[in-house]
C-alpha positions in Angstrom: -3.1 20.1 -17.8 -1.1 16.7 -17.4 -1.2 17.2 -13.3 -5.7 17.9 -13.4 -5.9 14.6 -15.6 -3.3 12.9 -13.0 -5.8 13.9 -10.3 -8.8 12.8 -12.1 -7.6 9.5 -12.4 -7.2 9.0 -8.7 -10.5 10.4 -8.4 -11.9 7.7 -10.1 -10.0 5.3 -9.0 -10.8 6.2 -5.4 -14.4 5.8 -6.1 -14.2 2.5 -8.3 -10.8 0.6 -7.1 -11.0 -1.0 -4.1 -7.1 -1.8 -3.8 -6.4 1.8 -5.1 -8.1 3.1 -1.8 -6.9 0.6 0.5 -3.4 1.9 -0.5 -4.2 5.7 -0.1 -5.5 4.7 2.8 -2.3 2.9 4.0 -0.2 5.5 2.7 -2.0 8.2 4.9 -1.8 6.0 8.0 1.9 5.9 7.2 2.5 9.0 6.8 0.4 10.1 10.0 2.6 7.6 11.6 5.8 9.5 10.5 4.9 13.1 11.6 3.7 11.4 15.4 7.5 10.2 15.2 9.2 13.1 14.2 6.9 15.7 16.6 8.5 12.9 19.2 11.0 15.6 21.6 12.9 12.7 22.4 13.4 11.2 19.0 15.6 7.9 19.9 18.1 6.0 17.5 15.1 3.6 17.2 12.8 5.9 16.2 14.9 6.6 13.6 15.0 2.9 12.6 11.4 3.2 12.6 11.1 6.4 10.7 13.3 4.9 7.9 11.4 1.9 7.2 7.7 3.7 7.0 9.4 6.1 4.9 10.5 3.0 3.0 6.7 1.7 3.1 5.3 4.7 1.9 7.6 4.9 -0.6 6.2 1.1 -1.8 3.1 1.9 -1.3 3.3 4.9 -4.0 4.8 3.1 -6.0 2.0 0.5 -5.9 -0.9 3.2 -6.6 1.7 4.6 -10.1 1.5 0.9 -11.4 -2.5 0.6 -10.9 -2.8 4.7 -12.4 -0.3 3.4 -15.1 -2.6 0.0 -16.1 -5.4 2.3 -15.7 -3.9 4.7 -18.0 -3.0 1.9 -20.3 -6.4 0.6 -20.7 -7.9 3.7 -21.5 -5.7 4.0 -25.0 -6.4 0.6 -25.5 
């Protein structure tokens, strides 16, 4: 039950929170970015480098949409 309430949450904040979707939407980009890299056949030390810090973006970027679910969450009991 906790996980369909989790996902009705970012339902509404995909509809209603601007900064919520400009961060899924970075997130995707990120993440489309990452699977180009890695389906790379010649996958080169600096792709690596480059792998390693959008994985570190996306990883922000998560983080980022928990803390706006979490104030959203927050304001709701309040």
């Amino acid at each position: 039950m906790e996980r369909n309430a989790q996902e009705e949450i970012k339902a509404h904040l995909m509809q209603t929170n601007e900064s919520f979707r400009h961060l899924v939407q970075q997130h995707h980009d990120y993440e489309r970015q990452v699977v180009q890299l890695e389906a790379k056949p010649d996958f080169s030390p600096a792709d690596e480098i480059e792998e390693h810090r959008l994985k570190k973006l996306k990883l922000r970027i998560k983080d980022e949409m928990e803390a706006l679910i979490g104030h959203y969450k927050a304001e709701r009991v309040s």
